[in-house]
C-alpha positions as CSV (number, residue, x, y, z in Angstrom):
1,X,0.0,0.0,0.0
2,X,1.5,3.7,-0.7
3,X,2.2,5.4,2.3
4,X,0.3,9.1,2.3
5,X,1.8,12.1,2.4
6,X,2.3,14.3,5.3
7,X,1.2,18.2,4.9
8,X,-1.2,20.4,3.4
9,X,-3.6,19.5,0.9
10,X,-3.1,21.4,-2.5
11,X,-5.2,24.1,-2.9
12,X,-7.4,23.9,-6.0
13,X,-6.1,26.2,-9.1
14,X,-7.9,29.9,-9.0
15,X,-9.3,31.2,-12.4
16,X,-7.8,34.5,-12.8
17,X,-10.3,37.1,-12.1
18,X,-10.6,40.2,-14.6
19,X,-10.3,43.4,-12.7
20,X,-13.3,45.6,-13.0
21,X,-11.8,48.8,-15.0
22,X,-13.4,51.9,-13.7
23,X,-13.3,55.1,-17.1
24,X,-11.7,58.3,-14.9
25,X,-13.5,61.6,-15.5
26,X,-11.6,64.7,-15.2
27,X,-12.0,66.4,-11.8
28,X,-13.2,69.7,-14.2
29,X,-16.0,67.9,-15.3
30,X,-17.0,66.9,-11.6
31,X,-16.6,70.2,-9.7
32,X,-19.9,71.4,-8.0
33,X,-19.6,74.9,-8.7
34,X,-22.5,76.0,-6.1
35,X,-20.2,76.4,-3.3
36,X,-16.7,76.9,-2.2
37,X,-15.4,77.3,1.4
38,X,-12.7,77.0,4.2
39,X,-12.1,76.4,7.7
40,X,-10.8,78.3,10.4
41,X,-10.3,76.2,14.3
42,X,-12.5,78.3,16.6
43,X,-11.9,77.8,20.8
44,X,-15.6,79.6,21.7
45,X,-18.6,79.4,19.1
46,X,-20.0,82.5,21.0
47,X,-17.6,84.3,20.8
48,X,-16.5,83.5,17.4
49,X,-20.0,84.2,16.1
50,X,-20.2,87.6,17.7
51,X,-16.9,88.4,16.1
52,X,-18.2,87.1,12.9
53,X,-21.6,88.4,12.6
54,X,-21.2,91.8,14.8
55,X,-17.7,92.6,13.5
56,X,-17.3,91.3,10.3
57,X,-21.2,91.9,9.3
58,X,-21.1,88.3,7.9
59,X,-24.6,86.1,8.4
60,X,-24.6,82.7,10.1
61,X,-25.7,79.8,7.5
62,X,-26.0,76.8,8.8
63,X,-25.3,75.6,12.9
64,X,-24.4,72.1,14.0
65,X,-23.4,72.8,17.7
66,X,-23.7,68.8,18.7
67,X,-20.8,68.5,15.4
68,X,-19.0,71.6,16.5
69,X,-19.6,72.8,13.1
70,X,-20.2,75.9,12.3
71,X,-20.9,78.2,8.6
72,X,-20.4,81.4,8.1
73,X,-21.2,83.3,4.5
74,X,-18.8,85.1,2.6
75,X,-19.8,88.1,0.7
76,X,-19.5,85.5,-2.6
77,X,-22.7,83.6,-4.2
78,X,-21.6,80.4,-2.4
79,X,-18.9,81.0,-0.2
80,X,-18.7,80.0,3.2
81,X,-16.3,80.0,6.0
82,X,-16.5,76.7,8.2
83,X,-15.8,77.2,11.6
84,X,-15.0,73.8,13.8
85,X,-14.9,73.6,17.1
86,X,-11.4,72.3,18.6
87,X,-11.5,69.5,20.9
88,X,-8.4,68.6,23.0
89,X,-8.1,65.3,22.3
90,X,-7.3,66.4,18.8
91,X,-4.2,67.8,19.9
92,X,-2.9,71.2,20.0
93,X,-4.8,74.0,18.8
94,X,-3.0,75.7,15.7
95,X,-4.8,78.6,13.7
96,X,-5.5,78.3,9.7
97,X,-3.2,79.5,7.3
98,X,-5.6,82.8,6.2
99,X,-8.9,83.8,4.9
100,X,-8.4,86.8,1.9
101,X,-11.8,88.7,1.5
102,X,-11.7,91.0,-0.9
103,X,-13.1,94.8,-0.1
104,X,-13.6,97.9,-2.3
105,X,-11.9,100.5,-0.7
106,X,-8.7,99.1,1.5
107,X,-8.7,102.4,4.0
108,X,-12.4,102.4,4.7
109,X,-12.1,98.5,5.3
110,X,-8.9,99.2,7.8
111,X,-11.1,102.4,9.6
112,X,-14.2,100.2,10.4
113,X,-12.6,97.3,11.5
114,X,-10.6,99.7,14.1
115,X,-13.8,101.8,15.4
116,X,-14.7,98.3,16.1
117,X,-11.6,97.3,18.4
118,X,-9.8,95.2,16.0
119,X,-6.1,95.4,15.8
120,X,-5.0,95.5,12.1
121,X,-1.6,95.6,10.3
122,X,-0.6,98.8,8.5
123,X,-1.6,98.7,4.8
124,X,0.7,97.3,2.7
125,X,0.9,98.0,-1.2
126,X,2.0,96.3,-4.0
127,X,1.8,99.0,-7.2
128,X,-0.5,98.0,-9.8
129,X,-1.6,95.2,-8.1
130,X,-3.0,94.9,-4.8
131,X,-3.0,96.4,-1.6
132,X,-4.1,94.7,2.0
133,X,-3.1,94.6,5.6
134,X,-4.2,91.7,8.1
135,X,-6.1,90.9,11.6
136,X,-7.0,87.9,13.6
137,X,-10.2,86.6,14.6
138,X,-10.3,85.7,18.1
139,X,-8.3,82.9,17.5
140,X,-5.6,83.8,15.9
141,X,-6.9,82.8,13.0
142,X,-5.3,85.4,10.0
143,X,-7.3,87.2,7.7
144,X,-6.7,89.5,5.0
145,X,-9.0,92.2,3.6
146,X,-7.0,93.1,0.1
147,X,-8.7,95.7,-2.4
148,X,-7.2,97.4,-5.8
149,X,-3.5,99.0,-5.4
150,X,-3.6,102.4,-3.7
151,X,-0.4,103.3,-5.5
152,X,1.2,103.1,-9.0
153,X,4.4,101.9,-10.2
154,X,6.5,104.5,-10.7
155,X,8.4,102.9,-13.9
156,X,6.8,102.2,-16.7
């Protein structure tokens, strides 16, 4: 009698299986266009809102206090400003990069947001092309009003 080998069994031979190919679209032809926005880490909703609404005269759209989440409008069909609410198990808070809003007239921008209280940067300009200065929101988070050039190059 033949003695039977010792060890695994061999496995039965698997048909290759055709992967499914998937056609890629070009992001441009997928972009929803109805809104665009970004985010800025907020310590205090209330007193972020207050900031945004009573200081920035910017309207509240959408509140989602049990997410943290938070959406300011821009003054741009479809722009919004999400504000999320840092939790410390997230680690350490750290500020956005910036929000750039633009405004019509750079000085009357800089003069409101002082009679307000807000500390601002002095105004800096780039000739022929823009001019802006900066603040922060209450959390350090950097924002930029920037509005047409003040000054003209003087070679041309």
């Amino acid at each position: 009698m033949p003695k039977k080998k010792k060890g695994r069994k061999k496995a039965p031979s698997k048909k290759p299986v055709a992967k499914k190919q998937t056609k890629s679209i070009p992001l441009s032809k997928i972009y929803d266009s109805t809104s665009v926005y970004t985010t800025h880490p907020i310590r205090d909703y209330k007193v972020s809102k207050k900031f945004y609404e009573e200081v920035l005269e910017l309207s509240v759209n959408l509140e989602i206090p049990e997410a943290g989440w938070y959406e300011i409008n821009l003054p741009l069909k479809g722009a919004m400003l999400g504000l999320s609410q840092y939790r410390e198990e997230t680690g350490d808070f750290l500020p956005s990069n910036s929000l750039n809003l633009s405004v019509n007239d750079i000085n009357k921008a800089k003069n409101s947001l002082e009679s307000k209280g807000v500390t601002t940067s002095d105004i800096i300009d780039y000739p022929d092309m823009v001019s802006l200065f900066s603040f922060e929101d209450p959390d350090m988070n950097k924002i930029f009003f920037i509005g047409p050039p003040r000054e003209k190059s003087k070679t041309k």
